[in-house]
C-alpha positions in Angstrom: -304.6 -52.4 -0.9 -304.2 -56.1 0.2 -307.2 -57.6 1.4 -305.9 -58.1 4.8 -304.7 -54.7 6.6 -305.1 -52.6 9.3 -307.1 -50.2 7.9 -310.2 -50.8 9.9 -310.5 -52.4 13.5 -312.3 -55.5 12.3 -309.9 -56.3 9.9 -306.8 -55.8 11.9 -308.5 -58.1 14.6 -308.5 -60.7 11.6 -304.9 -59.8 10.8 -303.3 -60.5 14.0 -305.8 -63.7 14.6 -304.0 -64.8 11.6 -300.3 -63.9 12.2 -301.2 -65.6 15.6 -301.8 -68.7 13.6 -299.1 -68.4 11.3 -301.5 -68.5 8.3 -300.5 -66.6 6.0 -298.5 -64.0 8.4 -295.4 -63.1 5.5 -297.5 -61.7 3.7 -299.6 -59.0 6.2 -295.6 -58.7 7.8 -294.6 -57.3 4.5 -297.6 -55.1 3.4 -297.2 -53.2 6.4 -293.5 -52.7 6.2 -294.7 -51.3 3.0 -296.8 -49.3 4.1 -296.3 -45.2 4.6 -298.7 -42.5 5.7 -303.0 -42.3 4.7 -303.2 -42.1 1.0 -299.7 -42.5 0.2 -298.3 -45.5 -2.3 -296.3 -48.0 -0.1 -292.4 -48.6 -0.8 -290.6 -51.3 -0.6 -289.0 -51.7 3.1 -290.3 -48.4 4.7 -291.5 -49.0 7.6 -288.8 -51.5 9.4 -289.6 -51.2 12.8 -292.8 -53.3 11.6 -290.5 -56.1 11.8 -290.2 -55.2 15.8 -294.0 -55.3 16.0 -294.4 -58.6 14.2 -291.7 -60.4 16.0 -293.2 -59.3 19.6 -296.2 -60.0 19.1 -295.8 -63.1 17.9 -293.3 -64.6 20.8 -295.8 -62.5 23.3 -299.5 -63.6 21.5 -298.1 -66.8 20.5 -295.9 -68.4 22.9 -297.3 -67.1 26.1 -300.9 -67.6 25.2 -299.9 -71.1 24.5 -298.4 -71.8 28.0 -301.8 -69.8 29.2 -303.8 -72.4 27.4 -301.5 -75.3 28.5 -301.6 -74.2 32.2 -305.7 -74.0 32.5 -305.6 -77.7 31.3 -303.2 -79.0 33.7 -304.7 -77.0 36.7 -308.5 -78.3 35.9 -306.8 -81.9 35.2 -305.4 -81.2 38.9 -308.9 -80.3 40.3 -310.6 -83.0 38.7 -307.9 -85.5 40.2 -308.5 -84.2 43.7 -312.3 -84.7 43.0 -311.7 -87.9 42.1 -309.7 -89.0 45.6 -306.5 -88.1 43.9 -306.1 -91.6 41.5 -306.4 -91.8 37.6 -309.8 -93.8 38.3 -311.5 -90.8 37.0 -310.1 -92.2 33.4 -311.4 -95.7 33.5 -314.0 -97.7 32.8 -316.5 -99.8 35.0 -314.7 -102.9 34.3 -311.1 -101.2 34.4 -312.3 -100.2 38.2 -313.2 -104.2 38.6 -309.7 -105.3 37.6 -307.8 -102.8 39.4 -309.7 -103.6 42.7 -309.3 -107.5 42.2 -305.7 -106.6 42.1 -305.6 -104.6 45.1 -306.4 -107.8 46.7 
């Protein structure tokens, strides 16, 4: 048995973690296609709707969690910009704020 399988609920939380990072993925992809029924020796290519699983779950757990993350940023960057009166001041330093008002007059 590989170190990395499904055979216990811990360790297939660690297996998809890393498939979600793409560390390492082939190889898990391939020991499971491998893999048969409990107890059994895996062959080669058995199990090829695997490659179905692996191939959602990556576009699903990677792709849309990504535009998840990349969303959350950009709506608390909105909500801090409304807190701020709705200008990039929020960025800047003291002096910054000093120039940009001397210019505003």
């Amino acid at each position: 048995n590989s170190p990395m399988n499904f055979d216990h609920v811990g360790k297939a939380y660690l297996c998809l973690f890393q498939v979600a990072t793409f560390k390492g993925w082939i190889q898990i992809m391939n020991d499971a296609i491998d893999s048969r029924e409990v107890g059994k020796q895996p062959i080669r290519e058995t199990n090829i709707y695997m490659y179905l699983y692996f191939v959602f779950f990556i576009i699903s757990g990677s792709f849309f969690t990504l535009n998840l993350f990349i969303g959350v940023i950009i709506d608390n960057f909105n909500e801090q910009k409304k807190k701020a009166g709705g200008s990039l001041e929020m960025f800047m330093t003291e002096d910054q704020k000093k120039v940009l008002q001397r210019q505003k007059i």
